[in-house]
C-alpha positions as CSV (number, residue, x, y, z in Angstrom):
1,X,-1.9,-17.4,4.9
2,X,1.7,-17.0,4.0
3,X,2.0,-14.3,6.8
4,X,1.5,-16.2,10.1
5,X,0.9,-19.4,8.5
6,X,3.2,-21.2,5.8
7,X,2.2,-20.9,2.3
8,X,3.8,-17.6,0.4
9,X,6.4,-19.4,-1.9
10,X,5.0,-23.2,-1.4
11,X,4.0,-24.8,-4.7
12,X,0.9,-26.3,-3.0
13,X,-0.9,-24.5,-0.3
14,X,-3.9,-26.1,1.9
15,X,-6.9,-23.3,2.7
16,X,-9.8,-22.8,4.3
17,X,-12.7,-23.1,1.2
18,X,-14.3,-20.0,3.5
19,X,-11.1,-18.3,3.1
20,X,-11.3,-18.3,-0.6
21,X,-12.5,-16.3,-3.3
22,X,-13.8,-17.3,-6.3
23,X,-12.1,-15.3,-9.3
24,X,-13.9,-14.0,-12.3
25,X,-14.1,-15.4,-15.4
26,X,-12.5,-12.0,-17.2
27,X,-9.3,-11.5,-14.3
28,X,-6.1,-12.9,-15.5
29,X,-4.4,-14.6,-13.0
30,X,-1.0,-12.2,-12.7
31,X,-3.7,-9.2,-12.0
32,X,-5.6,-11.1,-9.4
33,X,-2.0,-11.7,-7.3
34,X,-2.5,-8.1,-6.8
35,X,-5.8,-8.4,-5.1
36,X,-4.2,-9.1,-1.7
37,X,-2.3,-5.9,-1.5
38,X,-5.1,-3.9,-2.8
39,X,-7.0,-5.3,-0.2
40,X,-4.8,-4.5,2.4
41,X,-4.9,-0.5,0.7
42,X,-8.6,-0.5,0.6
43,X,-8.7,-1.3,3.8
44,X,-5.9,0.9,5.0
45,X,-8.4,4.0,3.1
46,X,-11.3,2.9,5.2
47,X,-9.8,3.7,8.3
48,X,-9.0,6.8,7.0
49,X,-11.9,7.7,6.5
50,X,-11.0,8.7,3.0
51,X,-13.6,11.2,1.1
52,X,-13.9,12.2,-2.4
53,X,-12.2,15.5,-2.8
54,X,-9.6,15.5,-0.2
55,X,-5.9,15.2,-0.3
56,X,-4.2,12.7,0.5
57,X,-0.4,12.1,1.2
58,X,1.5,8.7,0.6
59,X,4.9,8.2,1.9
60,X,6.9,5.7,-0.7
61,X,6.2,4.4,-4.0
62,X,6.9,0.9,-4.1
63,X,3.7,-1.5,-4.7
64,X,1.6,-0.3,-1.6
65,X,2.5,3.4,-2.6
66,X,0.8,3.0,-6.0
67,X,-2.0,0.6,-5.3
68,X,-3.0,3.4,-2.4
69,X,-2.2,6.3,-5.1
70,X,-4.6,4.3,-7.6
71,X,-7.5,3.1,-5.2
72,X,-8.2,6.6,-3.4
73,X,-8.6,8.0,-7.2
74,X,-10.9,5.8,-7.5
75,X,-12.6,7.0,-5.0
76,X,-12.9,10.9,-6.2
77,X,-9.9,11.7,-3.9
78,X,-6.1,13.4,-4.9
79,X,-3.4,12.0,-4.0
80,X,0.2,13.0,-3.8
81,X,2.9,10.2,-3.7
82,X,6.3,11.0,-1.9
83,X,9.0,9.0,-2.9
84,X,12.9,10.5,-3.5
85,X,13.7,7.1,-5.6
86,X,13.2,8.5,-9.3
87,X,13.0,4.7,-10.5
88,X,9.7,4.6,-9.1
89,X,8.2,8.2,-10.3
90,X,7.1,6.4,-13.6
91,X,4.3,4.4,-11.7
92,X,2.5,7.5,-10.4
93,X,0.7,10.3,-11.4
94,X,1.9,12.9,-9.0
95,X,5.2,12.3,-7.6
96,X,7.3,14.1,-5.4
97,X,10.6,13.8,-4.2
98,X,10.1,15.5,-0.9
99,X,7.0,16.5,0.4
100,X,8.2,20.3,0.6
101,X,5.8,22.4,1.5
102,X,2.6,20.1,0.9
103,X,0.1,19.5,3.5
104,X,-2.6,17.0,3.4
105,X,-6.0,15.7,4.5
106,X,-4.7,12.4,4.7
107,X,-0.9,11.3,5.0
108,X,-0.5,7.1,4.9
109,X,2.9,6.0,5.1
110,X,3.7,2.9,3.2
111,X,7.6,2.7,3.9
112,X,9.3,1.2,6.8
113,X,11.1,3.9,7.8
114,X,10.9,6.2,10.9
115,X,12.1,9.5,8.9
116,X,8.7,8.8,7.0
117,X,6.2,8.7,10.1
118,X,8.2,12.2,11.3
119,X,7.5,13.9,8.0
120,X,4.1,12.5,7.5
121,X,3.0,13.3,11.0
122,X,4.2,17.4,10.3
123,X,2.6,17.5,6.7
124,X,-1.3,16.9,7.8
125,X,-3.6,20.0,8.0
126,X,-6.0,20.5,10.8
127,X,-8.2,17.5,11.5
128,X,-5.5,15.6,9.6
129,X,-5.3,11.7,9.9
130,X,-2.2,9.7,9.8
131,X,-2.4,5.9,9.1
132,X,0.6,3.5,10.0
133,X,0.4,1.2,6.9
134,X,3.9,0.4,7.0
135,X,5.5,-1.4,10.3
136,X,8.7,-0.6,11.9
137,X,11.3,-3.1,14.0
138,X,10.7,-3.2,17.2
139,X,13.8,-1.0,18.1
140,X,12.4,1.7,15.9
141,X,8.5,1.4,16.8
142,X,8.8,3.0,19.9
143,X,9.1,7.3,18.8
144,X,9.0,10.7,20.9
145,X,5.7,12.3,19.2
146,X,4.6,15.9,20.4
147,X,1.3,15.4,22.0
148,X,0.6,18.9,21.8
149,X,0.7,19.4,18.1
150,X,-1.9,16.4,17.9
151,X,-4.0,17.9,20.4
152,X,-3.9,21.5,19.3
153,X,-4.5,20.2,14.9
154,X,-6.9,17.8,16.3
155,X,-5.1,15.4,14.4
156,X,-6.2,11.7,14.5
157,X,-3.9,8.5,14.4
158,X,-5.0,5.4,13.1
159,X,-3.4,2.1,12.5
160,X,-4.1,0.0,9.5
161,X,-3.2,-3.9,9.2
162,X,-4.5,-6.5,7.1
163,X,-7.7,-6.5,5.4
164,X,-11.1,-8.5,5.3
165,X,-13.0,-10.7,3.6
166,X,-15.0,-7.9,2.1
167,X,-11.8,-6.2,1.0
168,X,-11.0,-9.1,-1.0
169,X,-13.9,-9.1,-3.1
170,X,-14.4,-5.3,-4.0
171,X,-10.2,-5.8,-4.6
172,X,-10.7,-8.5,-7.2
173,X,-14.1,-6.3,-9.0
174,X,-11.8,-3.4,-9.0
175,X,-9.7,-5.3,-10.7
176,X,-10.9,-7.3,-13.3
177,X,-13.1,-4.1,-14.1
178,X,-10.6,-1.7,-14.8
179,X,-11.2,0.6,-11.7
180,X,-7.6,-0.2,-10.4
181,X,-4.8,-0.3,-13.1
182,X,-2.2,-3.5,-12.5
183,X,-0.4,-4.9,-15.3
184,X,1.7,-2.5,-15.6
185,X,2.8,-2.4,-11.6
186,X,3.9,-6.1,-12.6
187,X,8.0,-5.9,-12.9
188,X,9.3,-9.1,-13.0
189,X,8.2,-12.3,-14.0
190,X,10.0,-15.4,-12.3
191,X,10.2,-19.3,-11.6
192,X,9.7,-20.6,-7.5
193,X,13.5,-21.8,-8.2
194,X,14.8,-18.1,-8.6
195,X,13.3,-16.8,-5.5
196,X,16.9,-15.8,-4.3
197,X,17.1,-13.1,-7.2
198,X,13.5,-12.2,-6.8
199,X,14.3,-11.4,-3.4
200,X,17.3,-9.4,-4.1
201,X,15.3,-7.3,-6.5
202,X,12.7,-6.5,-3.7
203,X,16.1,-6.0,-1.6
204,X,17.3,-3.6,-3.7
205,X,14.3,-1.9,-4.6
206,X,15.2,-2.6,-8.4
207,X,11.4,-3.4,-9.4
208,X,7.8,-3.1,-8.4
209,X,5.6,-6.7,-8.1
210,X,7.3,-9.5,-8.7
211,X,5.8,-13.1,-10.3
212,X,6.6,-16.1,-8.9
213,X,5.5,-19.2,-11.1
214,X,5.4,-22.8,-8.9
């Protein structure tokens, strides 16, 4: 919904009831527009195969970048956020503008860009995994990768799109109990009739989640 089907800046929207989740009593409704996202991170960590105690590497600190930061610290894991914009370093707990000479367990990258995947892809330790969170255009998707480096690190490569049902409903508990920080990753708060500036924010990467009020 609102992704392959009509419905992301409509007033009304028609869904399946079996698509829908009930929210809590205790979640305010500008921290559950945040459960989609998170969602889409939890389940982005799952194929990672995430565990508590490893490092992880995340490529870009916009909305994904944090909610990823924020979720795998949940989870007993340390993560690292690259992201050379200092606007954004105020979000995160470990920032970095370059990723230097870090290496990592786990490297997701949550950035459209190509440069990203390249750096990522050289930053994972042995038995690293990478996970393409972020998509490309289709005349950037198709990259020269060195088989050999992924062969000789044993380094695994998974891709991550969408989440679940399930991912939904741990999202929303982790939430509206605390477990996942929000509120603060809310920038701007707008009326459906200024979509045009909301959308020039997002284009010019001059705030974080931005609310739309039909």
């Amino acid at each position: 919904m609102g992704f392959h089907r009509d419905g992301g800046f409509a007033e009304y929207v028609v869904a399946p009831v079996k698509s829908t989740i009930r929210l809590p009593d205790s979640c305010a409704f500008d921290a559950a527009v945040t459960a989609e996202p998170l969602s889409c991170c939890l389940n982005a960590l799952e194929l990672a195969a995430l565990k508590p105690g490893e490092k992880l590497g995340i490529w870009g600190g916009g909305p994904a970048g944090a909610l990823l930061s924020r979720a795998a610290k949940a989870m007993g894991a340390e993560s690292i956020v690259i992201e050379p914009d200092v606007r954004r370093h105020r979000y995160h707990e470990r920032v970095v503008c370059a990723s230097g000479g870090l290496t990592f367990d786990v490297a997701i990258v949550a950035v459209g860009s190509v440069l990203a995947y390249d750096d990522a892809l050289t930053h994972l330790d042995r038995r690293g995994r990478l996970v393409i969170f972020a998509g490309l255009s289709k005349g950037e998707a198709l990259r020269k990768v060195d088989f050999n480096s992924i062969h000789y690190a044993e380094i695994s490569i998974v891709g991550a799109y969408g989440c679940s049902y399930r991912h939904g409903v741990q999202a929303l508990d982790w939430i509206q109990t605390g477990k996942v920080k929000v509120d603060d990753l809310i920038s701007h708060r707008l009326p459906l009739d200024e979509l045009g500036q909301a959308l020039d924010l997002v284009r010019n990467r001059a705030g974080m989640k931005i609310l739309l009020y039909p």
